[in-house]
MIDOSE-1310 file (N, C-alpha, C; in nm, 2 decimals, decimal comma, always signed):
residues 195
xxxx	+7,94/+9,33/+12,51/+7,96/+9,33/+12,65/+7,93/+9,47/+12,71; +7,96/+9,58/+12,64/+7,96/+9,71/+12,72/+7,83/+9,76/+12,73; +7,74/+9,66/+12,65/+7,55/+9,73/+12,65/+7,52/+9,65/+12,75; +7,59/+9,50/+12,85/+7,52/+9,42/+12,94/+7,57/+9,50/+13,05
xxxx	+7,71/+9,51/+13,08/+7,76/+9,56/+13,18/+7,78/+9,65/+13,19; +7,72/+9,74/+13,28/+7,83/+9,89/+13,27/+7,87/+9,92/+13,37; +8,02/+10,03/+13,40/+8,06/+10,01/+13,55/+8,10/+10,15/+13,55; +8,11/+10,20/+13,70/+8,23/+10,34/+13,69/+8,25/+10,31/+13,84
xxxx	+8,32/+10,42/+13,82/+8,45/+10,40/+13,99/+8,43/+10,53/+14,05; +8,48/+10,57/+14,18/+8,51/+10,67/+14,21/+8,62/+10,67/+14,33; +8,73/+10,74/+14,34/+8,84/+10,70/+14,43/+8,82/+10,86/+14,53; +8,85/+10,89/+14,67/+8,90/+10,99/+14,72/+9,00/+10,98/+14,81
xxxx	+9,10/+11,04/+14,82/+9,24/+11,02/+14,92/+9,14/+11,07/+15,03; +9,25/+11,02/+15,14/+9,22/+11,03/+15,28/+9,23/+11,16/+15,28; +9,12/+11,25/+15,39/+9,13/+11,39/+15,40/+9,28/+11,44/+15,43; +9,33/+11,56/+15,34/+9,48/+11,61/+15,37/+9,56/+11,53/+15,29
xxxx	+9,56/+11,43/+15,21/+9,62/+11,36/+15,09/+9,57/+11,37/+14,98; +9,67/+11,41/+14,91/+9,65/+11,45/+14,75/+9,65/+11,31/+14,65; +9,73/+11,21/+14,72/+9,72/+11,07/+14,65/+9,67/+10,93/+14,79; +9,59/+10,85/+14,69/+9,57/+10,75/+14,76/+9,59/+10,64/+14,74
xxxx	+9,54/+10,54/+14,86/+9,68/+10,38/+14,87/+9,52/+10,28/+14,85; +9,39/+10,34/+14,76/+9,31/+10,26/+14,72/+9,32/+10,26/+14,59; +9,23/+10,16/+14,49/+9,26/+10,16/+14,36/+9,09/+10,05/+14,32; +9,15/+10,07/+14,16/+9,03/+10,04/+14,10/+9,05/+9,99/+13,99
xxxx	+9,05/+9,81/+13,95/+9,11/+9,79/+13,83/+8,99/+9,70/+13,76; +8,94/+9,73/+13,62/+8,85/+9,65/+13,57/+8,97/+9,58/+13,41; +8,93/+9,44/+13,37/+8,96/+9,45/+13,31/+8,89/+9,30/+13,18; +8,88/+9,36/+13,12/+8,70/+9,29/+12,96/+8,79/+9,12/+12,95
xxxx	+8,70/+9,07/+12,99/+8,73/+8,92/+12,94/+8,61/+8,89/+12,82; +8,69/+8,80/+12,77/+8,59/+8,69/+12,64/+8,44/+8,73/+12,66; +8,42/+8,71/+12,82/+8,28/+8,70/+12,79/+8,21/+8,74/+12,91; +8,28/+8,82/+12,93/+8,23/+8,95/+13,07/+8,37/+9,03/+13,08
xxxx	+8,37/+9,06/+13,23/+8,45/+9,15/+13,31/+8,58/+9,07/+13,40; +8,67/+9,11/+13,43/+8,73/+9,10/+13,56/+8,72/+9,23/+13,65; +8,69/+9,28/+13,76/+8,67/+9,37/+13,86/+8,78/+9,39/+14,02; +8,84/+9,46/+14,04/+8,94/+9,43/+14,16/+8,91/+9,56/+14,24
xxxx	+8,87/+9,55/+14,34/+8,91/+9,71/+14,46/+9,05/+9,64/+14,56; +9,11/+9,73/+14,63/+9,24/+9,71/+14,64/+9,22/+9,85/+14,69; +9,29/+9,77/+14,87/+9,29/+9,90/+14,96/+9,45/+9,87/+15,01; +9,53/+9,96/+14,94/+9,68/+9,91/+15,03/+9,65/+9,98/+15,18
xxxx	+9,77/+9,89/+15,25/+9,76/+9,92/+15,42/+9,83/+10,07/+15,44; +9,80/+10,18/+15,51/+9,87/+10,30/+15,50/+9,76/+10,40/+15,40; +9,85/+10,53/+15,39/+9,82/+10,63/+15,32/+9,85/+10,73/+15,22; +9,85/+10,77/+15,12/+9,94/+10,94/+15,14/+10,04/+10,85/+14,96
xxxx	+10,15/+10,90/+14,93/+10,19/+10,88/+14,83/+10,29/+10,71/+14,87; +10,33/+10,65/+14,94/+10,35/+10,55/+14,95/+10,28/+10,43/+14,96; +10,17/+10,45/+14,96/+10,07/+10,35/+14,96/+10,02/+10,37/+14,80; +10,04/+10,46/+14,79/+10,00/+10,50/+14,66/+10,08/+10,40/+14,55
xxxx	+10,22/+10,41/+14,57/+10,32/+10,36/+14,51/+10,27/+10,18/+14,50; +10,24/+10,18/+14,56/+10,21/+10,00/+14,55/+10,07/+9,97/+14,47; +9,97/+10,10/+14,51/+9,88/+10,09/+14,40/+9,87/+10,03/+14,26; +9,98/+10,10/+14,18/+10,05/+10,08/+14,07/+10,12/+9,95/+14,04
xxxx	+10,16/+9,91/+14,15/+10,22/+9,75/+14,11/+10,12/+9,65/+14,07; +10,01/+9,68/+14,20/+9,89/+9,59/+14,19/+9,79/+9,63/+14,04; +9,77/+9,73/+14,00/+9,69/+9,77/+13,90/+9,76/+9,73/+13,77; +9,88/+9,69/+13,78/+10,01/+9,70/+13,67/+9,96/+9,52/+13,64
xxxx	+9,98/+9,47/+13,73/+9,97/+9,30/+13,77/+9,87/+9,27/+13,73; +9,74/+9,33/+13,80/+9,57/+9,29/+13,76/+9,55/+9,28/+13,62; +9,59/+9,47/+13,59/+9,55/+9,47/+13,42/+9,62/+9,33/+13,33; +9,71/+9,31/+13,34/+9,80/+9,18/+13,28/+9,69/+9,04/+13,31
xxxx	+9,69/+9,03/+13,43/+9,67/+8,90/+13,47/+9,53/+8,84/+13,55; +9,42/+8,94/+13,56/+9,30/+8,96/+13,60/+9,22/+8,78/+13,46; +9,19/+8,72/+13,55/+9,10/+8,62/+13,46/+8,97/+8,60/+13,55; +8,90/+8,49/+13,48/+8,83/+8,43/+13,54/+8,81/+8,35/+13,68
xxxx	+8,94/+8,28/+13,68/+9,02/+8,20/+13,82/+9,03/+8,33/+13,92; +8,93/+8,39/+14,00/+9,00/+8,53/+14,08/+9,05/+8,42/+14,20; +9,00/+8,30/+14,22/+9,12/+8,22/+14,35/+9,22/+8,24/+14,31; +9,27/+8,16/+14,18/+9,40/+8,15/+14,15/+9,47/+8,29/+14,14
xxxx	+9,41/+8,41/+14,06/+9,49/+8,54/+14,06/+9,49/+8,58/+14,22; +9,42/+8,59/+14,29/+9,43/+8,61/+14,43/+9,57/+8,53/+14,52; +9,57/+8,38/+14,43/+9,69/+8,35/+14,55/+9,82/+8,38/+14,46; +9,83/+8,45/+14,31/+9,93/+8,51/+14,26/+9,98/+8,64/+14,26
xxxx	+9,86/+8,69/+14,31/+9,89/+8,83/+14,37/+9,93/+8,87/+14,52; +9,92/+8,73/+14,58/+9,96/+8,73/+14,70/+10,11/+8,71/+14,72; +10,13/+8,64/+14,60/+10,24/+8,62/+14,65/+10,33/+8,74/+14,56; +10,30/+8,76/+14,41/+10,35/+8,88/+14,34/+10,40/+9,02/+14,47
xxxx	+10,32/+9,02/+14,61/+10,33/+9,09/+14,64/+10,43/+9,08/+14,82; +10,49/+8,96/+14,82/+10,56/+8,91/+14,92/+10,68/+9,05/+14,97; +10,69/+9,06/+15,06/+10,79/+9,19/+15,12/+10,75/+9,33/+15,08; +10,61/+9,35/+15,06/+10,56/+9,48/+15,04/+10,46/+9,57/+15,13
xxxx	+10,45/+9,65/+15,18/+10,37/+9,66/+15,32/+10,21/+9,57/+15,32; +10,18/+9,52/+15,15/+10,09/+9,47/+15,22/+9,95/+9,54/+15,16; +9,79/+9,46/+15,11/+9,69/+9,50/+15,06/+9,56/+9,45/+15,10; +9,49/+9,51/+15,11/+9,37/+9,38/+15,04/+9,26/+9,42/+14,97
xxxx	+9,23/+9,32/+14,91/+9,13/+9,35/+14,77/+9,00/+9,25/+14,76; +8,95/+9,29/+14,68/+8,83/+9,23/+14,64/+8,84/+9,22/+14,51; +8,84/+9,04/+14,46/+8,83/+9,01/+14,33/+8,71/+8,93/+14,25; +8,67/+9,00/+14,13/+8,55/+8,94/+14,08/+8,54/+8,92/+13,93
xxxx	+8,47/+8,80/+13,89/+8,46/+8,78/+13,76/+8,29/+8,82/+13,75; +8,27/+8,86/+13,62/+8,14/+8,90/+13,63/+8,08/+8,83/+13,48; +8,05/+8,71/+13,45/+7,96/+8,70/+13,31/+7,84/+8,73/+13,23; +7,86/+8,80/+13,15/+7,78/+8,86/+13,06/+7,65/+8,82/+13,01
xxxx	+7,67/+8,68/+12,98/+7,58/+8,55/+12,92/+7,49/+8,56/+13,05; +7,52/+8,51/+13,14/+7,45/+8,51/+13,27/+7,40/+8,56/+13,38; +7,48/+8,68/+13,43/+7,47/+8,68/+13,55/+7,58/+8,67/+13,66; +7,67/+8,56/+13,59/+7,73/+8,47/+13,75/+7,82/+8,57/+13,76
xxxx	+7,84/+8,58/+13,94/+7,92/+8,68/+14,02/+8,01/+8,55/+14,09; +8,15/+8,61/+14,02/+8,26/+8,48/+14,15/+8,37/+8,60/+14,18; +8,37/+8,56/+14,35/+8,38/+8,68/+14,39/+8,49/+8,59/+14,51; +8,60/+8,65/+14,54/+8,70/+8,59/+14,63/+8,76/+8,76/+14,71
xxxx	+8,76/+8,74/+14,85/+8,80/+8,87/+14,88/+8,87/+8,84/+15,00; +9,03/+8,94/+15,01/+9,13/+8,92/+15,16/+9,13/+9,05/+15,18; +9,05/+9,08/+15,36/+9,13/+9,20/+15,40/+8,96/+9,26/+15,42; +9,03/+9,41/+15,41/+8,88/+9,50/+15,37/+8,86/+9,52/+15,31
xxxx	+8,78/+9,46/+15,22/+8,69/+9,52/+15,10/+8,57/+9,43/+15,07; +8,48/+9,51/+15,08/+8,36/+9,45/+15,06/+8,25/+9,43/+14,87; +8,18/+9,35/+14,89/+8,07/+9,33/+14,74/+7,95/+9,34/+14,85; +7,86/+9,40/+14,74/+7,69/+9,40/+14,79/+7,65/+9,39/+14,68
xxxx	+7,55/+9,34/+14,67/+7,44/+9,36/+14,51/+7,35/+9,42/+14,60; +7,30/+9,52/+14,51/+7,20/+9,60/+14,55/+7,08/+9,56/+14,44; +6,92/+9,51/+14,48/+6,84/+9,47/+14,36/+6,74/+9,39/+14,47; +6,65/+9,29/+14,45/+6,55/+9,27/+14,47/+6,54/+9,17/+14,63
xxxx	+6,68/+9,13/+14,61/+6,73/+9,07/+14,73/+6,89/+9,16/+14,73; +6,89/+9,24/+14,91/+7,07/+9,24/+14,91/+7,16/+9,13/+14,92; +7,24/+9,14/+14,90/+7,37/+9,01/+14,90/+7,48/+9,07/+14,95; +7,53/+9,04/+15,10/+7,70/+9,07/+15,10/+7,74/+8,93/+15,12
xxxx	+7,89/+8,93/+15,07/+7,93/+8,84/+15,03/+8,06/+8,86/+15,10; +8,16/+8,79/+15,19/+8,24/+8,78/+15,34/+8,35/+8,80/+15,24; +8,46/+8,89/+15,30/+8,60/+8,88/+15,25/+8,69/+8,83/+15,40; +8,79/+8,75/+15,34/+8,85/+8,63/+15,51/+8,96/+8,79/+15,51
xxxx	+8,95/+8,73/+15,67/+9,09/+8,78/+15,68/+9,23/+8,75/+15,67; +9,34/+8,90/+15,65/+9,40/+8,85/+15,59/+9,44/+8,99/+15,53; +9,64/+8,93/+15,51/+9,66/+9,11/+15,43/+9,78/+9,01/+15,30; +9,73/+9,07/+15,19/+9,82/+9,03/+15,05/+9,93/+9,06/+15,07
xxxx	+10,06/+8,96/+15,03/+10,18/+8,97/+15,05/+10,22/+8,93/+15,19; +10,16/+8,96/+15,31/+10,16/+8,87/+15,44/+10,14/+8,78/+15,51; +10,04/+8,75/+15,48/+9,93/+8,63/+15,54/+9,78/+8,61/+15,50; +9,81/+8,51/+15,42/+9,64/+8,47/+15,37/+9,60/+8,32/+15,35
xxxx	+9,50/+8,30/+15,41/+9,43/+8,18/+15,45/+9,37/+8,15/+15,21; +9,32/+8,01/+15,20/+9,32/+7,97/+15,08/+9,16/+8,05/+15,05; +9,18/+8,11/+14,93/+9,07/+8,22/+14,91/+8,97/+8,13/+14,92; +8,81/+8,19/+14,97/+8,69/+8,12/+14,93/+8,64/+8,17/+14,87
xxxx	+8,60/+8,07/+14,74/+8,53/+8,11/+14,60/+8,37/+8,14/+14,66; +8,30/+8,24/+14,61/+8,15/+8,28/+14,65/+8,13/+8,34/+14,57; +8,00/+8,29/+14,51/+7,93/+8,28/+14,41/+7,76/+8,37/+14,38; +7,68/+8,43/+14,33/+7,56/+8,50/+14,31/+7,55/+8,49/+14,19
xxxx	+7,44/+8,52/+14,14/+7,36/+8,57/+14,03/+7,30/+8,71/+14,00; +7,36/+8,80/+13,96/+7,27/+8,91/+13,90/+7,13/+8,90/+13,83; +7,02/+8,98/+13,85/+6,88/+9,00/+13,80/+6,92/+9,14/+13,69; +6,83/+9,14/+13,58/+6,81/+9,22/+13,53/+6,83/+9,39/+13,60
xxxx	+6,90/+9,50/+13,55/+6,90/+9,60/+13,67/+6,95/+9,58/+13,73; +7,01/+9,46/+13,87/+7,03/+9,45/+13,94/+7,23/+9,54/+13,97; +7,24/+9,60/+14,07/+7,36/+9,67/+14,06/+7,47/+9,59/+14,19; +7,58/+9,57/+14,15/+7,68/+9,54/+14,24/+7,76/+9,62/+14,27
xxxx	+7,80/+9,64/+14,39/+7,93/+9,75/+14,44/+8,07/+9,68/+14,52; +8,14/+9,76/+14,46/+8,27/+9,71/+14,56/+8,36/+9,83/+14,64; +8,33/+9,81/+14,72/+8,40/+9,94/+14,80/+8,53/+9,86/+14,93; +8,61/+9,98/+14,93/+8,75/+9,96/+15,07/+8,68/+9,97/+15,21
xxxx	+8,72/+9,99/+15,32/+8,69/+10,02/+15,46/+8,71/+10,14/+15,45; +8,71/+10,22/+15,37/+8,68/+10,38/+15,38/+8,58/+10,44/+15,38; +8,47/+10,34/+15,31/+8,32/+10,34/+15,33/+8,28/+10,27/+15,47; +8,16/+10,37/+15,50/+8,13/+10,27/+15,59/+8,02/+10,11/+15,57
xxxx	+8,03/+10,04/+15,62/+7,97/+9,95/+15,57/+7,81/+9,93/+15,62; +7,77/+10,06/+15,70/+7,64/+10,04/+15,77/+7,49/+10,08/+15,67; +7,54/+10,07/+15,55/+7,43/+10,13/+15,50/+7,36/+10,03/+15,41; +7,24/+10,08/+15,38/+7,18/+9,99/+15,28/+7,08/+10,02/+15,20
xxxx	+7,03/+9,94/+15,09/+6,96/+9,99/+15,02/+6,82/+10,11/+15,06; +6,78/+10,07/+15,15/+6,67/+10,13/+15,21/+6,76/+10,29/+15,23; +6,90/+10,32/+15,28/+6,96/+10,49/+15,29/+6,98/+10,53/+15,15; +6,97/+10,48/+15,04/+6,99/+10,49/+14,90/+6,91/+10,40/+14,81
xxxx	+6,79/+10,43/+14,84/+6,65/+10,33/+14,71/+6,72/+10,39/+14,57; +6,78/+10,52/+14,52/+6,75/+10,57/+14,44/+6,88/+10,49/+14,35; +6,99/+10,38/+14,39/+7,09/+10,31/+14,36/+7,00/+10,25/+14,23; +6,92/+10,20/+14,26/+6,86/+10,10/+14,11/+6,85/+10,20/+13,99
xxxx	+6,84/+10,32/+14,03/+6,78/+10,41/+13,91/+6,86/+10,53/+13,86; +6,98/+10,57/+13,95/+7,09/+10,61/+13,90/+7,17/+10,57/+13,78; +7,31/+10,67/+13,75/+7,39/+10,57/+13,67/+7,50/+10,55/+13,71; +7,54/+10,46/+13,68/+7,63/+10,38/+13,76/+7,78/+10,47/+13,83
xxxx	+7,81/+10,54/+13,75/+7,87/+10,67/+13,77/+7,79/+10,77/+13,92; +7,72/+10,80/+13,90/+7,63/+10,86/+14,04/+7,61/+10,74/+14,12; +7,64/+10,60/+14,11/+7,61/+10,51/+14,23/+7,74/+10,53/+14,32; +7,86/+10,53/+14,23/+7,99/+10,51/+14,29/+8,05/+10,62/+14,33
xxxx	+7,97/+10,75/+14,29/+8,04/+10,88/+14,39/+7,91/+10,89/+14,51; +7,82/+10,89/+14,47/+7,72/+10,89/+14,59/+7,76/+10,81/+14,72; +7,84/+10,67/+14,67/+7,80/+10,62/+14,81/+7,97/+10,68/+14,86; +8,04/+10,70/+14,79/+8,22/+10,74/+14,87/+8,17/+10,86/+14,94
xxxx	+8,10/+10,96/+14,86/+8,07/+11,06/+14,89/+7,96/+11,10/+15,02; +7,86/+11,00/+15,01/+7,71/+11,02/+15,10/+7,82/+10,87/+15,23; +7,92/+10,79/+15,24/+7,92/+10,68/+15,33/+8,06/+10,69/+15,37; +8,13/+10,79/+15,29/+8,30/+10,75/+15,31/+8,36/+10,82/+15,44
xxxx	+8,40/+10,79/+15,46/+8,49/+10,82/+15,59/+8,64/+10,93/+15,55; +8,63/+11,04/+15,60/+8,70/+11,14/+15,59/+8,86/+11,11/+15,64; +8,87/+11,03/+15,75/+8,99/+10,95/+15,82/+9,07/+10,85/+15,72; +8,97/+10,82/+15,63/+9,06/+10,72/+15,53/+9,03/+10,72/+15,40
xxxx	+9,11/+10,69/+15,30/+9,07/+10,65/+15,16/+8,95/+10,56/+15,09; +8,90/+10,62/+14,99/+8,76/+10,57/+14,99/+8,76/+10,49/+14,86; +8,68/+10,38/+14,84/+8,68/+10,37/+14,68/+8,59/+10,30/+14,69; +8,48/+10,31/+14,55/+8,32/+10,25/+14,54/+8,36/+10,18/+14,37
xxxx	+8,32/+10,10/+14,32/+8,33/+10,12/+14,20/+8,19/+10,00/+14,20; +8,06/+10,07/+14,07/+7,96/+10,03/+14,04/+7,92/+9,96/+13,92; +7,88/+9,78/+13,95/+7,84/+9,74/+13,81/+7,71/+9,73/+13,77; +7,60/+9,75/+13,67/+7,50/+9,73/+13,64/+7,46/+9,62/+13,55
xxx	+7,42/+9,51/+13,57/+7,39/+9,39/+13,51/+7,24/+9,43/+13,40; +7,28/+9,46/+13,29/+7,14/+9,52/+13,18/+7,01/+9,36/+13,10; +7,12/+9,24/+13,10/+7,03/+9,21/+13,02/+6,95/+9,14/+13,07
C-alpha cells in the first residue's frame, strides 16, 4: 500500500495562534487508505480541543462506509461547538475516490482532468442533511488534495503545474503556504495515486 499511495499533510494555526481548530487524520485500510480534513468552527486552543476528539474517533473508526462514519461522527459529536470535514476512502487496487464532505472542506484531483467534488452544507454535531456519496477515479500520478476554508479555493492547476511533479510533502505545504489565508487556519493534506 505505501509504494501505491503516498500522502503528507501540512497544518498552520490562524495568524497569532500557537494551536489550531484544523486537523488531519489518515488511517491504512485492507486495501487502501481512509483520509479525513476537519476544520472545527472557531480558533486558538479551544477549537483545538475538539480536534482531538475527532482525530481520537477517526483513528478508531475511519472505514470504507465514509457515509456511515460521517453520520457517526455527527452524531459522536452532538453539543459540541461543532465541525466540518471531508471524508475519503481511497483504493489501492484501483483508483476509486469515495469521498462524502459537511461544511468547508474541499477534494480536487489535480492530473489530466481537474475534479472538485461538492461538500453540502452543514456543521457536524448540529445540522446535517444525509451525506452524498461521490465518487472518481485516480490515473496513474494523478494527485488529490484536501484542504479547510483556510485555503483559498481560487486556484488551480494552471497557478501550480509543478503539483504533478513535486512530493507530496511540498504539494501540501506549497498550497497552505502559496493559497492559505492568514485570517484563518489552514490545512492541505496530499495523496499521490503511483500505480
Amino acid at each position: 500500500m505505501e509504494e501505491v499511495l503516498e500522502y503528507a499533510s501540512m497544518i498552520r494555526p490562524c495568524h497569532g495562534e500557537s494551536l489550531s481548530g484544523d486537523a488531519v487524520v489518515v488511517r491504512p485500510l485492507e486495501d487502501g487508505i481512509f483520509v479525513a480534513i476537519v476544520d472545527v468552527l472557531g480558533h486558538g486552543a479551544e477549537a483545538n480541543q475538539l480536534t482531538h476528539v475527532v482525530d481520537d474517533y477517526l483513528s478508531r473508526y475511519g472505514s470504507r462506509d465514509v457515509a456511515l462514519v460521517m453520520r457517526n461522527l455527527h452524531q459522536h459529536l452532538k453539543g459540541s461547538r461543532g465541525a466540518a470535514a471531508g471524508l475519503c476512502a481511497i483504493d489501492s487496487a484501483s483508483g476509486r475516490v469515495e469521498y462524502v464532505g459537511i461544511g468547508n472542506t474541499a477534494i480536487r484531483r489535480l492530473g489530466k482532468t481537474e475534479t472538485r467534488l461538492v461538500s453540502q452544507d452543514g456543521v457536524l454535531g448540529q445540522n446535517m442533511r444525509t451525506p452524498l456519496l461521490q465518487t472518481f477515479r485516480l490515473g496513474p500520478g494523478e494527485v488529490i488534495v484536501l484542504y479547510t476554508d483556510g485555503v483559498s479555493d481560487r486556484f488551480s492547476l494552471g497557478d501550480y503545474p509543478s503539483a504533478l511533479h513535486h512530493s507530496v510533502q511540498e504539494v501540501a505545504r506549497n498550497i497552505v503556504q502559496r493559497f492559505g489565508k492568514d485570517h484563518d487556519d489552514a490545512a492541505c493534506i496530499a495523496v499521490r495515486y503511483k500505480s
